[in-house]
GURO-339244 format. One record per residue (C-alpha): residue number from 0; x, y, z; residue in one letter. Coordinates in steps of 0.001 Angstrom, whole numbers. Example, Ala and Ser with C-alpha at 12.3 -4.5 7.8 and 13.67 -1.06 7.14 Angstrom:
<nodes>
NODE  pos        x        y        z  code
NODE    0    12300    -4500     7800     A
NODE    1    13670    -1060     7140     S
</nodes>
This chain:
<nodes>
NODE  pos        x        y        z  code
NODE    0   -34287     2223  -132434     X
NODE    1   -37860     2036  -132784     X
NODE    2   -39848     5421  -132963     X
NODE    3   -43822     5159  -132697     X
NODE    4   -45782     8027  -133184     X
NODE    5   -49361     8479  -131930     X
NODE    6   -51381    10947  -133560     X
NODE    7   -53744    12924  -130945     X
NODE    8   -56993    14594  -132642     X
NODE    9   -59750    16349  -130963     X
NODE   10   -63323    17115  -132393     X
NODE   11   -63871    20349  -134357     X
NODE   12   -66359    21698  -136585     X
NODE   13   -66448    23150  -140124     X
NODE   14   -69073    25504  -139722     X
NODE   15   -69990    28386  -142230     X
NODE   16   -67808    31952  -141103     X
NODE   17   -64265    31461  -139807     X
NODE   18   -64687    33664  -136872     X
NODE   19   -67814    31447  -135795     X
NODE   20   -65928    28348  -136814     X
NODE   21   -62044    29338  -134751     X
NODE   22   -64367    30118  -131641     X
NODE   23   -66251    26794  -131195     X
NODE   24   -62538    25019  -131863     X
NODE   25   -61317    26526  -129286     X
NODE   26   -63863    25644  -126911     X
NODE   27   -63506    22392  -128283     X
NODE   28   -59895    22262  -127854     X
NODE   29   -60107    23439  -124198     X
NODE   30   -62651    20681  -124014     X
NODE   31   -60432    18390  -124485     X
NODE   32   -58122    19230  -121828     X
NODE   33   -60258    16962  -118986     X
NODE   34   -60324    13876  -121282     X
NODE   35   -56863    13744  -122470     X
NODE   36   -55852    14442  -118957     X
NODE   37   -57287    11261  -117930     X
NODE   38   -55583     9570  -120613     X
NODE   39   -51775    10903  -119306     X
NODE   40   -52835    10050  -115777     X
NODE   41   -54036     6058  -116988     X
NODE   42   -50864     5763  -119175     X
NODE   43   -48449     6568  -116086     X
NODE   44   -50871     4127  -113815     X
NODE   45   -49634     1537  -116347     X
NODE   46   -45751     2558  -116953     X
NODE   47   -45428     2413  -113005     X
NODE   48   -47359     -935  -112561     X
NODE   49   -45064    -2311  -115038     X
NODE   50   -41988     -930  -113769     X
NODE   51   -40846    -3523  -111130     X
NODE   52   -41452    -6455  -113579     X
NODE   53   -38763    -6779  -116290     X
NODE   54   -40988    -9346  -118127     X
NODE   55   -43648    -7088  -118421     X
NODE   56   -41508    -4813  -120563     X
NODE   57   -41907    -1782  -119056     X
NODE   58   -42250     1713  -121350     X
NODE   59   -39312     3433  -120739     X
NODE   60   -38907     5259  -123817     X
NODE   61   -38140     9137  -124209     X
NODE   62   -41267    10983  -125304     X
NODE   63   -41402    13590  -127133     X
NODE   64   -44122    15725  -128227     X
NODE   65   -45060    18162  -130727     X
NODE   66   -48533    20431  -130869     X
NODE   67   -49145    22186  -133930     X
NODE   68   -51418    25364  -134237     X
NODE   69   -54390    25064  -132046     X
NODE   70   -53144    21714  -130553     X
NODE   71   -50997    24255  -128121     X
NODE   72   -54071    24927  -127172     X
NODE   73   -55313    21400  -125834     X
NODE   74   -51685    20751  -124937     X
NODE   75   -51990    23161  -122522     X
NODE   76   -55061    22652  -121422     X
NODE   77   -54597    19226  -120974     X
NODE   78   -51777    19763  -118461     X
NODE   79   -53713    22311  -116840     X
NODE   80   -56581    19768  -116328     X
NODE   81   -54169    16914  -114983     X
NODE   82   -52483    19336  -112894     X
NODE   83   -56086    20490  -111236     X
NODE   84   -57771    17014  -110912     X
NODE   85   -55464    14161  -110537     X
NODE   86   -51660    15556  -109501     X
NODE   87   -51096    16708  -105861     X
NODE   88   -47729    17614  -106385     X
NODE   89   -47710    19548  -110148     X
NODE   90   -47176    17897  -113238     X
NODE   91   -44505    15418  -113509     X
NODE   92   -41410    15546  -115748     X
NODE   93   -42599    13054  -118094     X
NODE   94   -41490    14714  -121752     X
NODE   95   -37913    14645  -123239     X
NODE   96   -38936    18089  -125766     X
NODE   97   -42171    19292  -126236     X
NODE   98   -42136    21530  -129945     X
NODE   99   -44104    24271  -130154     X
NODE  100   -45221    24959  -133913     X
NODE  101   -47398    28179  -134918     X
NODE  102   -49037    27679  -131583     X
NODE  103   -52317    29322  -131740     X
NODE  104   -52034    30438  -128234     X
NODE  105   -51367    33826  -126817     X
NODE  106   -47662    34819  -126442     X
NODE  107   -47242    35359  -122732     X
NODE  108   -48906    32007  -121981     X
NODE  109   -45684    30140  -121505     X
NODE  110   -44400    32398  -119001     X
NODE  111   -44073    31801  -115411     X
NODE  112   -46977    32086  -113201     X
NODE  113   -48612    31753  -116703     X
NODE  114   -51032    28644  -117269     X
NODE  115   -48363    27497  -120286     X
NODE  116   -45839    27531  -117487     X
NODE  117   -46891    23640  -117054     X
NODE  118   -46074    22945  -120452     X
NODE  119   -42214    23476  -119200     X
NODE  120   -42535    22008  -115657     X
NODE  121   -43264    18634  -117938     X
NODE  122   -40383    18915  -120386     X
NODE  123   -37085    18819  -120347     X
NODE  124   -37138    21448  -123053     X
NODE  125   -39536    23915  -125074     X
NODE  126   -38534    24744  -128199     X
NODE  127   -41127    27460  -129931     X
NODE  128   -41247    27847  -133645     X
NODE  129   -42306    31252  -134688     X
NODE  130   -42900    33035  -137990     X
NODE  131   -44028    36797  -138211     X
NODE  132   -45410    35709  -141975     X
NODE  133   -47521    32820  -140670     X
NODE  134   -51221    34155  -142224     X
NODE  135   -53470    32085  -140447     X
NODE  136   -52013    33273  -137105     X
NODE  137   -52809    36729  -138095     X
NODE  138   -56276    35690  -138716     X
NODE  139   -56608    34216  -134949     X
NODE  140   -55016    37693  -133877     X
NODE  141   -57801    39501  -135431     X
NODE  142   -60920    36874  -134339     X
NODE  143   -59369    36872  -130918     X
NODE  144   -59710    40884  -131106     X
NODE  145   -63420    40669  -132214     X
NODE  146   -64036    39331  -128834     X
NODE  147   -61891    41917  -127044     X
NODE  148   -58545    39711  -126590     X
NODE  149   -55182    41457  -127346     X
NODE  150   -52566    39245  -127667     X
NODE  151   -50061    38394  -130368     X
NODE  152   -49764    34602  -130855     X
NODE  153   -47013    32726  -129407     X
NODE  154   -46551    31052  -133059     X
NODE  155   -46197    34497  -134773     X
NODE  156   -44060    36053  -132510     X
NODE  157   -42655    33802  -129919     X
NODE  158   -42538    34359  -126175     X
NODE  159   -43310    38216  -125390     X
NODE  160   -40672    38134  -123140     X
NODE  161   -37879    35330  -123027     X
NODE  162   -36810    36871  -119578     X
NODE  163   -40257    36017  -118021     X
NODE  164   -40140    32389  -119870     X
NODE  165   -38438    29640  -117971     X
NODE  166   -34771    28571  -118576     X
NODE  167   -35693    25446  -120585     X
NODE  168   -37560    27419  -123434     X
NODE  169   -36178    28085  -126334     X
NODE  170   -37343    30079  -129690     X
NODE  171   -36719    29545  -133537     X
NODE  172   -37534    32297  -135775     X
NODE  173   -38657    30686  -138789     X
NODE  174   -38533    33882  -140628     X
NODE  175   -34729    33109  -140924     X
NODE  176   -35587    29647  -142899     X
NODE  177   -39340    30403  -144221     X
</nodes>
């Protein structure tokens, strides 16, 4: 079986102060959401045209997808955006898992009526990595309260509530394996 990966980046800065610096990537990863939304909705434009002609070797692999730290972030922005501007009928099913690793988001997002809750309407399953030792997700904790946001990180301490969280998420405490 062939497996290709395909690295997604976004643009960030370096700039001097971390608070200063996490701040302008995470406008930059919300940024991001429009573009790569466009991207999703021209891939399935192609996988649909090519469906109906075998010789044109339609893409009808699994896909799988995992976000890493802030990439949670565009992730879910990114479905958010596709959901808003091109989708009249919510976000398709279109990802076999979706892994959630220290996501640098906050930890009720993925809960329903939350805007994370996209994240499982397009997967067949969430699976959210977690570790209550992860230091740089206790740094984002305190920059996020410098601006008056109160929320633990869904990568520090998984979903705050697994009964709020769809049926198809599931959590790893990485604590156990760290």
């Amino acid at each position: 079986n062939e497996i290709i990966v395909v690295p997604v980046i976004w643009p960030c800065d370096n700039d001097i102060g971390i608070v200063k610096d996490y701040w302008d990537d995470q406008k930059s990863a919300d940024s991001s959401g429009i573009p790569f939304a466009r991207a999703l909705s021209r891939f399935l434009e192609w996988r649909d045209s090519n469906l109906n002609d075998p010789e044109s070797n339609p893409c009808l692999k699994r896909i799988n997808v995992l976000a890493h730290s802030m990439g949670n972030r565009v992730l879910r922005e990114t479905l958010c955006s596709w959901d808003q501007y091109d989708l009249a009928s919510g976000v398709p099913l279109l990802f076999r898992n979706t892994f959630l690793v220290a996501a640098d988001i906050e930890n009720e997002s993925i809960h329903r009526g939350q805007r994370g809750q996209l994240i499982s309407d397009s997967s067949r399953n969430v699976v959210v990595y977690y570790a209550s030792d992860d230091m740089a997700l206790r740094a984002s904790k305190a920059s996020n309260l410098k601006n008056k946001i109160a929320s633990k990180r869904l990568g520090h301490s998984g979903p705050e509530d697994m009964n709020l969280s769809p049926g198809n998420v599931y959590r790893v405490d990485c604590d156990d394996v760290n």
